[in-house]
C-alpha positions as CSV (number, residue, x, y, z in Angstrom):
1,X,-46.8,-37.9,20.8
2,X,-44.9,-39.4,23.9
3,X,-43.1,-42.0,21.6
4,X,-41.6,-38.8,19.3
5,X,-40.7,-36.8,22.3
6,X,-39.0,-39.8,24.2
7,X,-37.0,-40.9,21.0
8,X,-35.3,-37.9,20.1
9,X,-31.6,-37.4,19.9
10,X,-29.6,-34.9,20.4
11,X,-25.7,-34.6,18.9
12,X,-23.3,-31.4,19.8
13,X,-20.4,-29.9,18.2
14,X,-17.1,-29.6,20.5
15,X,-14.3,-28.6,18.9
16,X,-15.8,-29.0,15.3
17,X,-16.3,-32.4,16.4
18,X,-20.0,-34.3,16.6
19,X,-20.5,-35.5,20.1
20,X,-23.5,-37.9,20.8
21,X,-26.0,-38.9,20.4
22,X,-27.6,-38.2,23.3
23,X,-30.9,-39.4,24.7
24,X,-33.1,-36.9,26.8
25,X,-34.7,-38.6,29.8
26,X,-36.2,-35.5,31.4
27,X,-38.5,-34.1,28.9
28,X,-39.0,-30.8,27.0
29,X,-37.4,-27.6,28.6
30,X,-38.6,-23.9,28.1
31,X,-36.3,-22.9,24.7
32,X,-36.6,-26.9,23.4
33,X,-36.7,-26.6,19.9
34,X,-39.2,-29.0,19.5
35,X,-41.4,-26.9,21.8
36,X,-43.5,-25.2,19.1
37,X,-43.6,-28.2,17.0
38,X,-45.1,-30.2,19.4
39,X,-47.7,-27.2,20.2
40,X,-48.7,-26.7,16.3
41,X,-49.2,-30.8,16.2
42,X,-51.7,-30.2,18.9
43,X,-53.7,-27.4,17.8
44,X,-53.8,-28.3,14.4
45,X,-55.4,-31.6,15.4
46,X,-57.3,-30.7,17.8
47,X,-58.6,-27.9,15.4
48,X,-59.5,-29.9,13.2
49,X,-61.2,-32.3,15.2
50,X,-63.1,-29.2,16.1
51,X,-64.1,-28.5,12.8
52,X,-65.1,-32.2,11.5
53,X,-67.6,-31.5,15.0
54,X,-69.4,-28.4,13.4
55,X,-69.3,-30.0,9.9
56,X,-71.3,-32.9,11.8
57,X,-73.3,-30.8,13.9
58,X,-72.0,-31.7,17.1
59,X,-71.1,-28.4,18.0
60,X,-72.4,-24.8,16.9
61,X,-69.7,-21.9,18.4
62,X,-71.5,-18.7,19.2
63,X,-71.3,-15.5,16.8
64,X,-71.3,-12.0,18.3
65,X,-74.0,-11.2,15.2
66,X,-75.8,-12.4,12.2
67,X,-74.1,-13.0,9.4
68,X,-70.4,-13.2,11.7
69,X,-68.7,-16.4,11.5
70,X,-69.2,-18.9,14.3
71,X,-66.6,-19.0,16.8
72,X,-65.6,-22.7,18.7
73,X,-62.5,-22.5,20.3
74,X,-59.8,-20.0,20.8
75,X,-55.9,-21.1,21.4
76,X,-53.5,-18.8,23.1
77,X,-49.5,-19.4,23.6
78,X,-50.6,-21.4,27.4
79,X,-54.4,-21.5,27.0
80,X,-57.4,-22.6,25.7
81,X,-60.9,-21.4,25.1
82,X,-64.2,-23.2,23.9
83,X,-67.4,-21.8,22.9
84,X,-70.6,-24.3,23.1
85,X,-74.5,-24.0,23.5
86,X,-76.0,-24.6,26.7
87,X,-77.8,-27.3,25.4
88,X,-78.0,-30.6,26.7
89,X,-74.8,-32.0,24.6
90,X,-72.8,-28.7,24.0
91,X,-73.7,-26.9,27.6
92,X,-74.3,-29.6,30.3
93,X,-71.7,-32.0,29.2
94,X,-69.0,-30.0,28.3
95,X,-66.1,-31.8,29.0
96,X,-67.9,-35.0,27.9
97,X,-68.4,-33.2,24.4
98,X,-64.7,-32.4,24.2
99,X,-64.1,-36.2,24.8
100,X,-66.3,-37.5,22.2
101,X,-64.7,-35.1,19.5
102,X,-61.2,-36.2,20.5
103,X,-62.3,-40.1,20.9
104,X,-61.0,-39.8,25.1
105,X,-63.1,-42.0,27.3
106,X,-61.8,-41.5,30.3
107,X,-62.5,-37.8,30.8
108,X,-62.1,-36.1,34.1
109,X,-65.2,-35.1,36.1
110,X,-65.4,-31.7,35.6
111,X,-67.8,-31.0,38.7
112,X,-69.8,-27.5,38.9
113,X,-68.3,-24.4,37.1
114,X,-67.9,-22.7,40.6
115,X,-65.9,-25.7,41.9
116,X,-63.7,-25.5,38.0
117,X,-63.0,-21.7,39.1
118,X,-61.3,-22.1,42.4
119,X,-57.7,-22.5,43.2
120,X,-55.7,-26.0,42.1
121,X,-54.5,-26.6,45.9
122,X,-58.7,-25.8,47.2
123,X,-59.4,-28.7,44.4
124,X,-60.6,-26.3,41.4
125,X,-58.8,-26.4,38.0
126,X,-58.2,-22.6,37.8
127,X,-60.5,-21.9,34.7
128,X,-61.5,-18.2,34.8
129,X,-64.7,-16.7,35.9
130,X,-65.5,-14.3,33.1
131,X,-68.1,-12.4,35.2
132,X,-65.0,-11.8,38.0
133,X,-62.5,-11.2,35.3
134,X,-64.6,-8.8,33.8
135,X,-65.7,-7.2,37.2
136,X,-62.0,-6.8,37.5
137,X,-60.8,-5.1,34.5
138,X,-63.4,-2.6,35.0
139,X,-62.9,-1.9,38.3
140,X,-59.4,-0.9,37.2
141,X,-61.0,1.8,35.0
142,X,-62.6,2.7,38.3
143,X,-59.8,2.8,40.4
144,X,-58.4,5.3,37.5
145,X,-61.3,7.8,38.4
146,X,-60.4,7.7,41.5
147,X,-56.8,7.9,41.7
148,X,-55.9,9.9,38.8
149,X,-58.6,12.5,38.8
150,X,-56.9,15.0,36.5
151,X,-57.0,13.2,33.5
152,X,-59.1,14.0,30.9
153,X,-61.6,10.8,30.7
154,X,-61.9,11.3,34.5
155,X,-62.7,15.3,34.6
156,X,-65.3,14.4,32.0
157,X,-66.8,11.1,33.9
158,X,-67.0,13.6,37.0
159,X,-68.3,16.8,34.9
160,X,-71.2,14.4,34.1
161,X,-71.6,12.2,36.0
162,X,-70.5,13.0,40.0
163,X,-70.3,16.7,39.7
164,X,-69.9,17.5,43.4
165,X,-69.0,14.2,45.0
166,X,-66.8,11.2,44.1
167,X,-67.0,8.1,42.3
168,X,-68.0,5.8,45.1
169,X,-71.2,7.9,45.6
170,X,-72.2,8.4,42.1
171,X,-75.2,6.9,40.0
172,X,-76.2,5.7,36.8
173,X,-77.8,9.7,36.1
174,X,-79.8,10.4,33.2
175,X,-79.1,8.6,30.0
176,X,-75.9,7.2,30.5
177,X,-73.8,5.2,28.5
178,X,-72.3,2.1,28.4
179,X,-69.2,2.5,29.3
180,X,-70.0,4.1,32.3
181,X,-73.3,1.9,33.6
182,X,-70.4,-0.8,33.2
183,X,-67.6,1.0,35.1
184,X,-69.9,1.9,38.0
185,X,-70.6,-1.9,38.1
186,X,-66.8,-2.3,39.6
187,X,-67.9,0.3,43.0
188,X,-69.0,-2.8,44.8
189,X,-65.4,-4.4,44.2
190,X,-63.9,-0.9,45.2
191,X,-65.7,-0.3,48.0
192,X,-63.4,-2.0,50.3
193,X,-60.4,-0.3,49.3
194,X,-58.0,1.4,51.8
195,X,-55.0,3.2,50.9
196,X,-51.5,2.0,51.7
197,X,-49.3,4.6,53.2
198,X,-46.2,6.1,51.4
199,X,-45.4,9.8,52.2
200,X,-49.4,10.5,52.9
201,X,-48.8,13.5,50.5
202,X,-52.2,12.7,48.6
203,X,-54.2,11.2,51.2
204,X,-56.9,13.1,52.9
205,X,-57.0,12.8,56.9
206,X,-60.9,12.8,57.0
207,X,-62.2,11.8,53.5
208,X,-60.2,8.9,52.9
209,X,-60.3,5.4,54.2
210,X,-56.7,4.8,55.2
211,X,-56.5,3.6,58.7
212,X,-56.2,-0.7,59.5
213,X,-59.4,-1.5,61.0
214,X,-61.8,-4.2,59.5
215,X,-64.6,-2.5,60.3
216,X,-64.0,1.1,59.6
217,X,-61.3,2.5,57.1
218,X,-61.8,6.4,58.2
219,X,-60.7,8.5,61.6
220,X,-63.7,8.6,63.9
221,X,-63.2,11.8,64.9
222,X,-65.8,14.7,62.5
223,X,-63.9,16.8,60.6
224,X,-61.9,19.9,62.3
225,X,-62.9,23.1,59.6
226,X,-59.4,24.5,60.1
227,X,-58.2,21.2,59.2
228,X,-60.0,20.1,56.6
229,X,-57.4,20.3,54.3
230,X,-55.1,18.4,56.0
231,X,-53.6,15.2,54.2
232,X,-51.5,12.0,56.4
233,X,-48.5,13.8,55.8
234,X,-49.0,16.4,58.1
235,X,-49.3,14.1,60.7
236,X,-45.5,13.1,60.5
237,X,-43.0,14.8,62.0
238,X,-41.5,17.2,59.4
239,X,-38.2,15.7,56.9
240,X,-39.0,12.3,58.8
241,X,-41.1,9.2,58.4
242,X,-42.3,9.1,61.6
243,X,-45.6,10.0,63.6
244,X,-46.1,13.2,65.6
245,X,-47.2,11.2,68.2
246,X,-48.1,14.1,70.2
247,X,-49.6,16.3,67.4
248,X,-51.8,12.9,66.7
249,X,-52.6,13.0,70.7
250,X,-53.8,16.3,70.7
251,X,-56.3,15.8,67.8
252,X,-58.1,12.2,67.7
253,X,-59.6,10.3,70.3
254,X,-57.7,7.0,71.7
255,X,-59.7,4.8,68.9
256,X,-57.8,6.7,66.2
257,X,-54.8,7.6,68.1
258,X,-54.2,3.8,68.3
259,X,-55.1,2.6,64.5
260,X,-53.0,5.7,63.3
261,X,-49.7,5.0,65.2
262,X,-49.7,1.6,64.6
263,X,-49.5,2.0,60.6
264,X,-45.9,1.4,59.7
265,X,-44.3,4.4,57.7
């Protein structure tokens, strides 16, 4: 593959006139037409490598039912995904597996799948932790519930499911489904939110954790009844970003009165 890549030549037109040939020395570009060549060569092989190893036996894919086809390998544009048994040649030995098919001896040790998932520069190889990528996604859906409680998949999660509180303090319930035993999975990830301040139009004063304190998120001080509907705006001064800092003074202790004044607005 390196000897076709390193022997191309390249000619221009100048003028109606064929310039070159030219001889690349700095290897393919983003928008080299030989790009997607090169990547179709690759696959196709290495699929059919693949394939040769299921014909033999060597490996089995995994189907999502009876009767469904088995599934080896996946290829995306900048990715690639393989599909094994955790037995003692398919699971244990992946990368040794993958080396055998494609006739490579001298395979990199791939180490423990914890050490694969960490960041390049902490000595991982970036391969994605589907139980965290998963984890993740959902707790998007989660975040929805909580942010955007006026849509309609939310008003019906909370008619059923958290009818008088929020989603950080529901349960499972009675019967539920699927879809939701797998979104309130995600309230451990969400748990440690905190709201960034913008115009603190939408942020509750007392119910919400929004102040910068690793320890606690929320204003000390119990809720004031003829405040209690109070949001962060009202503790700026009015057409201004800035704190009341006497109107904060007057209300919260010197705990709060410091985490609140030193939040940039």
């Amino acid at each position: 593959m390196k000897l076709r890549v390193t022997t191309v030549k390249y000619a221009f037109l100048v003028n109606d006139q064929s310039v070159g040939p030219l001889n690349p020395e700095r290897g393919l570009r983003q928008g080299d037409p030989l790009s997607p060549y090169l990547f179709i060569l690759c696959t196709e092989g290495l699929t059919t490598l693949l394939r040769k190893a299921e014909e033999s036996g060597q490996l089995h894919g995994t189907k999502v039912c009876r009767g469904a086809p088995a599934i080896s390998h996946l290829f995306f544009a900048d990715d690639s995904m393989f599909l094994f048994r955790t037995n003692a040649f398919e699971g244990q030995n992946r990368q040794g597996a993958i080396s055998s098919i494609m006739g490579v001896s001298n395979a990199l040790d791939m180490g423990s799948w914890k050490k694969l998932c960490i960041r390049k520069e902490f000595g991982g190889l970036v391969f994605r932790d589907f139980y965290g990528f998963n984890l993740a996604m959902l707790g998007k859906q989660g975040w929805k519930l909580i942010n955007d409680p006026n849509a309609t998949i939310c008003r019906i999660y909370k008619a059923k499911y958290y009818p008088t509180g929020d989603f950080l303090n529901a349960n499972q319930g009675n019967n539920p489904s699927f879809a939701w035993s797998s979104i309130l999975a995600s309230q451990v990830l969400i748990r440690g939110y905190r709201w960034r301040i913008g115009d603190g139009s939408t942020i509750n004063i007392w119910k919400e954790p929004w102040l910068r304190d690793h320890t606690n998120f929320y204003v000390s001080l119990p809720m004031i009844p003829d405040l209690h509907d109070w949001f962060v705006k009202d503790l700026m001064i009015p057409g201004s970003r800035e704190w009341d800092h006497d109107l904060i003074g007057s209300i919260f202790g010197e705990r709060d009165v410091q985490r609140i004044t030193k939040i940039p607005l």
